[in-house]
Each structure stands twice: as structure tokens, then as C-alpha cells.
C-alpha positions in Angstrom: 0.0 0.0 0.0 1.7 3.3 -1.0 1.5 6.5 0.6 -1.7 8.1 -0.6 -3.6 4.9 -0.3 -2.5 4.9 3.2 -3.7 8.8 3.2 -7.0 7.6 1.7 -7.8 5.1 4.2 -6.9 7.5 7.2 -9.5 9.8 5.9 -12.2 7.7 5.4 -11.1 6.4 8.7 -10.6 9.5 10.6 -13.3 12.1 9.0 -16.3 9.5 8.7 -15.5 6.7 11.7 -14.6 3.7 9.5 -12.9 1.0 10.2 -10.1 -0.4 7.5 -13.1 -3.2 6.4 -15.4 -0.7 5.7 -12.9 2.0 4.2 -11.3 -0.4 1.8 -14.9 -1.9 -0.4 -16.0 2.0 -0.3 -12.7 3.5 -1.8 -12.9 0.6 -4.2 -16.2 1.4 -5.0 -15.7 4.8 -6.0 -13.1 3.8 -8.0 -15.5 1.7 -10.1 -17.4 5.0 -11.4 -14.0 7.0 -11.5 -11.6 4.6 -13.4 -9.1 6.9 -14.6 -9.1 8.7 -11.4 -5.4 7.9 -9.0 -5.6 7.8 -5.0 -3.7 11.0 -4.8 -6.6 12.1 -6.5 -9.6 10.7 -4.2 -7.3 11.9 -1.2 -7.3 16.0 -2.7 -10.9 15.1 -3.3 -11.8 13.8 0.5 -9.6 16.7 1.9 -11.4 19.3 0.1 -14.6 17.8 0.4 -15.3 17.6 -2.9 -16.3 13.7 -2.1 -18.0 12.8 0.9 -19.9 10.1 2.2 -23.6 10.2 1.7 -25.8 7.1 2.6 -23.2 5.1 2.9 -21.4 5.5 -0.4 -18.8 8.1 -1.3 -20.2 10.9 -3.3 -18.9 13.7 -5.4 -20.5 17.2 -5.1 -21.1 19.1 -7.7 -21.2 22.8 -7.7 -24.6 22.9 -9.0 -25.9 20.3 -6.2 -23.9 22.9 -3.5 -25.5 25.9 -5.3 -29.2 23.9 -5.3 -28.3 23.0 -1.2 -27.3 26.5 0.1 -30.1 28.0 -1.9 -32.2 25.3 -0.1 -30.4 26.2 3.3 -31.1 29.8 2.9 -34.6 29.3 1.2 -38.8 29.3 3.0 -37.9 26.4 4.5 -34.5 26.2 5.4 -32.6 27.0 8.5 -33.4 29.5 10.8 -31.0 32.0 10.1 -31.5 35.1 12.8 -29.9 37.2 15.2 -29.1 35.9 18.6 -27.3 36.6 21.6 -24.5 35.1 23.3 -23.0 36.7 26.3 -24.5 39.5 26.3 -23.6 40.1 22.6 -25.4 40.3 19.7 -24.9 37.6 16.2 -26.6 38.9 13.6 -28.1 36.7 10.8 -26.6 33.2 11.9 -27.6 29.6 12.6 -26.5 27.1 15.0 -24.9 23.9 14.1 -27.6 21.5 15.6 -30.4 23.3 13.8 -28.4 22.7 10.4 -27.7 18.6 11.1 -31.6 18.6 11.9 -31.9 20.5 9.0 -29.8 17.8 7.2 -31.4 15.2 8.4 -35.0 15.8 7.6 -34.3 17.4 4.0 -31.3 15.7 2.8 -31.7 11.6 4.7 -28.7 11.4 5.8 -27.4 10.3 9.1 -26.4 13.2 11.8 -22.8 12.0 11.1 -23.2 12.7 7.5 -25.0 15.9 8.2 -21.8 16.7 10.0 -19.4 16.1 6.8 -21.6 18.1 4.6 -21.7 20.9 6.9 -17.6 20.4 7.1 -17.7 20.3 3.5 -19.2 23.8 3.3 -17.1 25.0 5.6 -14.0 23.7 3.4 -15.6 25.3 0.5 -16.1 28.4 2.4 -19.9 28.8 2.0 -20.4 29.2 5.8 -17.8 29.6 8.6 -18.3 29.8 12.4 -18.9 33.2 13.7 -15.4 33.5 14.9 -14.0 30.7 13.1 -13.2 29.2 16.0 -14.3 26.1 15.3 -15.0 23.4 12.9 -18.8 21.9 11.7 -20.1 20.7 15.0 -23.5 19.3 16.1 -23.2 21.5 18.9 -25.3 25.0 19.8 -22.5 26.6 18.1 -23.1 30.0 15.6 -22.2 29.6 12.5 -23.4 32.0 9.2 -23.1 32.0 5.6 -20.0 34.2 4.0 -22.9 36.2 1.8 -23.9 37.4 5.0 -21.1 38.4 6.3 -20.8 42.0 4.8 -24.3 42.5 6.5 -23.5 40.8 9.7 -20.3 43.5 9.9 -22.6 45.8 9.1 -24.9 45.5 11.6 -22.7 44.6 14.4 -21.2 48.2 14.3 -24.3 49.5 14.1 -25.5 47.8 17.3 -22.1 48.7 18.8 -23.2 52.1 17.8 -26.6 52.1 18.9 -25.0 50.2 21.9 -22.6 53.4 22.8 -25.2 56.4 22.4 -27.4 54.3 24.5 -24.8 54.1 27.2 -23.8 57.7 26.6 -27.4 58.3 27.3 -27.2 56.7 30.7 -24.1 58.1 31.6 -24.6 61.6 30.4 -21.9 62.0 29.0 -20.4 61.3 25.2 -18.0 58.8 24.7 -15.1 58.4 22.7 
């Protein structure tokens, strides 16, 4: 076994909780549909997450099926994306990792593991990012928001910084600087 089939295996191993028996048939699998592709290639694919495992078999994502997703995600009925609070400070427009894997879960039937790598996967294709990038995907009450909304976020966290200040100036009675 050379070097990037050993790479290979680790990441099926390490990023979806397979065991060598299971890693092994799936890589093989994928190479069935992919026969001109090299394991160097499936291991810049898996890091990048360009292929991820989706019930149960290793599947490639296309842009167009992230594109249909996020517009999904973002859509009537996707994920609550809002403003909330977090020690005392405000997150504007964001969503929380455990309301995405449910989200994952219901629309996409996949297991919460698999709703986990495709919320990695976005991350790694920086779609979405936690609020301080602090953190990877996580099925966790963590904030995470989508990099279109980040100009707007910005935007309105200095505005409730702002508001925030003259309010407190207010209080005070006094301006502050």
C-alpha cells in the first residue's frame, strides 16, 4: 500500500469513523465509477470535500448540487438564520450547528454523522464559517453564518455597537469616545 492509499484510508477512517473493512470496499467502489481517477486524486478530493460520504457510499458534489443545497439552506424552508445573543452580545443573521444537522437530516436523509461532513464540506468550500472561526462543523449550539452574509452581519454589528454606545452615553450623560 503506497502512501496516498494509506492517506486515503486514514480519511475515510478518521473524518467518517470507518474501520479499515469498511474504508477499503468504499474506496474501491468509487473507483469503479472513476476509473481513470489515481488515490492521490480521491485523497485531494476527500480533503477538500469535494467527495463525501452520503448514505453510505462516497459521493462527489457538484457545484450545481452545493449551489441547489445553500439556496435550499437559505430558502422558506431552510434553517433559521437570525440574530441571537450570546453573552451579552449580539450575532446577527446566523444559525446554529444543531439546527443545520436537523436540518440535514430531515431534507437531505442522511445520518447526523453525514449531516456533520456536509456541513464540514461547506465549511471547506467556504460557504459558511463559524462566527469567529473558532471552530469546525459541530452538532453543537454553536453560531455559524453563511459568507454572503457576512458583509451585512459586519454591518450591523457596528451598528449595534453604535446604537449600543449612544445608548450608554445616554445613561451616563456624557459622550463617549
Amino acid at each position: 500500500m503506497d502512501k496516498n492509499q494509506r492517506r486515503v484510508l486514514a480519511v475515510l477512517m478518521m473524518r467518517f469513523g470507518l474501520n479499515p473493512y469498511e474504508a477499503i470496499p468504499l474506496a474501491s467502489q468509487w473507483f469503479l465509477t472513476h476509473p481513470t481517477a489515481s488515490w492521490s486524486t480521491l485523497s485531494k478530493l476527500l480533503l477538500t470535500g469535494e467527495v463525501i460520504l452520503k448514505n453510505g457510499i462516497l459521493h462527489d458534489v457538484t457545484p450545481t448540487e452545493i449551489k441547489i443545497l445553500t439556496n435550499q439552506m437559505r430558502g422558506q424552508n431552510g434553517i433559521e438564520i437570525k440574530n441571537r445573543w450570546y453573552s451579552f452580545k449580539l450575532y446577527p443573521k446566523c444559525f446554529t450547528g444543531v439546527d443545520a444537522v436537523d436540518w440535514f437530516v430531515k431534507t437531505q436523509q442522511v445520518t447526523r454523522e453525514e449531516a456533520i461532513q456536509i456541513g464540514e464540506m461547506l465549511i471547506a468550500r467556504q460557504i459558511i464559517h463559524h462566527v469567529h472561526d473558532a471552530h469546525n462543523f459541530k452538532d453543537e449550539y454553536l453560531f455559524y453564518r453563511f459568507y454572503v452574509d457576512e458583509k451585512v452581519a459586519t454591518y450591523s454589528e457596528s451598528n449595534s455597537e453604535l446604537a449600543s454606545e449612544n445608548v450608554r452615553s445616554r445613561i451616563i450623560g456624557q459622550d463617549l469616545v
